[in-house]
N, C-alpha and C positions, 0 to 999 in steps of 0.2 A: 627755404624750399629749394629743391633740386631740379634741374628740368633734363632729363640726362640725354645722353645722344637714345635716337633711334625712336624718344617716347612717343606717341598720339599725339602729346599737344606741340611740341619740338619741330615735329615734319612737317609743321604747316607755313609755315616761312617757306616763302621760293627768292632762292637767291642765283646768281651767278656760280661758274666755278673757275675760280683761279688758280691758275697754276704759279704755283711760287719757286723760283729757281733762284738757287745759290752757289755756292763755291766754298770752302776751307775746308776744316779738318775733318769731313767726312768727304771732301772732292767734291764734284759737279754732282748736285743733286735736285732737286724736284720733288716737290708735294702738293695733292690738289690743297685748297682752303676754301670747303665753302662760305667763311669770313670773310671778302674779301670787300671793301668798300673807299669808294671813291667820299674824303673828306673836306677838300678844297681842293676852290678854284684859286686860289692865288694866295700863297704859292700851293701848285699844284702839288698835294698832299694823297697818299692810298695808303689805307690801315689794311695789314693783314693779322688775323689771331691765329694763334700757333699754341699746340699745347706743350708746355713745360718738358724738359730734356728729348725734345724732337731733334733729329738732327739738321735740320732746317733753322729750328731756330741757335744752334750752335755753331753755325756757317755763316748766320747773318752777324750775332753776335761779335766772331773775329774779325771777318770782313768791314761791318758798318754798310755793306752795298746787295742788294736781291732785286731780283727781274720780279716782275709780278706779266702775266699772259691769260688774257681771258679768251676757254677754252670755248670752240667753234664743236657748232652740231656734230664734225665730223670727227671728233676727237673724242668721244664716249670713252673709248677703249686704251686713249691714253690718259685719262681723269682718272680710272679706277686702275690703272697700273700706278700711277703716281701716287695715290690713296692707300694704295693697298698693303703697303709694306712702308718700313723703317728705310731709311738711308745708310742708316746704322750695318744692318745688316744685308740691301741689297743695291746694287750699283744699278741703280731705277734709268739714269739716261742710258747705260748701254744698253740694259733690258728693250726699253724704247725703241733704239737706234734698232737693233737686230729685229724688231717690230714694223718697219719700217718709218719710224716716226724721224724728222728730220726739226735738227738745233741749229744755232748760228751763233758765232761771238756778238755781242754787247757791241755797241760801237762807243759806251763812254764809261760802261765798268766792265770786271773781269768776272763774267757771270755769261751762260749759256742761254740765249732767249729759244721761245717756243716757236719753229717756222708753222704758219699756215693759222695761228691763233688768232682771234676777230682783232687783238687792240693789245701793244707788245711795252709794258714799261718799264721801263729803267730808272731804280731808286736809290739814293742815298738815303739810309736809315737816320731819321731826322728825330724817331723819340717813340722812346720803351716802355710800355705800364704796362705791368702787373696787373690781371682781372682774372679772380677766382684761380680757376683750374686752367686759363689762358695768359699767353704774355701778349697783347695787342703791340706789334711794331709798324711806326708809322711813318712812313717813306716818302721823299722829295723825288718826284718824277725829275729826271733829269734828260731826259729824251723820251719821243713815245712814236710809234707807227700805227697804224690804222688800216687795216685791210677791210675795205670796205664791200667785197663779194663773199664774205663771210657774215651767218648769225651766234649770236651768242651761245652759250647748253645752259640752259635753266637747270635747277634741282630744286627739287620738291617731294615731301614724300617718300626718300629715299632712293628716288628713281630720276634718270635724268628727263627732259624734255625738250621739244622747240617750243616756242614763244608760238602763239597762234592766233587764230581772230583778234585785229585791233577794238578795243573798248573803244567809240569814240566822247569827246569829252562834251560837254552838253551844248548845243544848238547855243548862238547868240543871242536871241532872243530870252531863251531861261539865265546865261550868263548874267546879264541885263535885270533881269529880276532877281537872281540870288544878291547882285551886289548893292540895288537898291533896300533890301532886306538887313544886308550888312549893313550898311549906312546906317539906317535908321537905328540900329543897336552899337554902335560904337558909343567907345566909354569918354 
């Protein structure tokens, strides 16, 4: 069965949007992923999926090195510039820049990081698979910053959003009782 982009059951995932930046034979590029996940803590591991002859993922490919930048509320309008076109055919950071969106060198690969993004990583391509109509490539953080007066952009639905009313998690007392609950049914 297919689940294709854009379907009813598809957009119900809310995810992150990460901006992936690279470098080679298409030059300094950027593409949002709304794939973008964090898979270990040690060693500090982030999968991005990327669909098949992107020019993104034919940057990381020569390289072996991509920024991953996950993009802040106030960056809506650089996610879907980044989303919105090939690298192939449009040179997305100067588009950017002339937007007034501002990049910075890498300080440990040769890759363009995202200024002003909540959480800025720096990865050595640590390993490749093939899934379906995606290549998931899975990156060794190798430096990371953290700006912490920034929120993350949610997507959901096809629309982007902020994060809003925290769910809190249940009262100590019920805590207390679900795990007693547990107990009694462990195998």
């Amino acid at each position: 069965m297919d689940l294709p982009w854009g379907d009813e059951k598809t957009v119900q995932f809310i995810t992150n949007v990460g901006l992936v930046t690279s470098n080679g034979p298409y030059g300094d590029n950027i593409m949002s992923a709304e794939w973008t996940h964090h898979v270990s803590y040690s060693p500090g591991l982030v999968a991005v999926c990327i669909g098949h002859n992107k020019a993104t993922l034919e940057n990381i490919k020569n390289t072996k090195e991509f920024g991953v930048s996950i993009a802040a509320t106030d960056q809506n309008v650089l996610a879907s510039v980044a989303g919105g076109s090939s690298g192939k055919n449009v040179d997305k950071v100067s588009a950017l820049k002339e937007l007034s969106f501002k990049f910075y060198k890498a300080k440990k690969i040769n890759i363009l990081m995202v200024e002003g993004a909540v959480l800025n990583l720096e990865c050595k391509l640590f390993k490749e698979i093939k899934l379906g109509d995606h290549v998931m490539l899975v990156g060794e953080v190798i430096e990371a910053s953290l700006n912490k007066s920034k929120e993350p952009l949610a997507y959901h639905e096809v629309k982007y959003w902020k994060i809003g009313e925290n769910i809190p998690k249940p009262p100590q007392e019920e805590l207390e009782r679900i795990k007693i609950i547990i107990e009694k049914h462990a195998k």
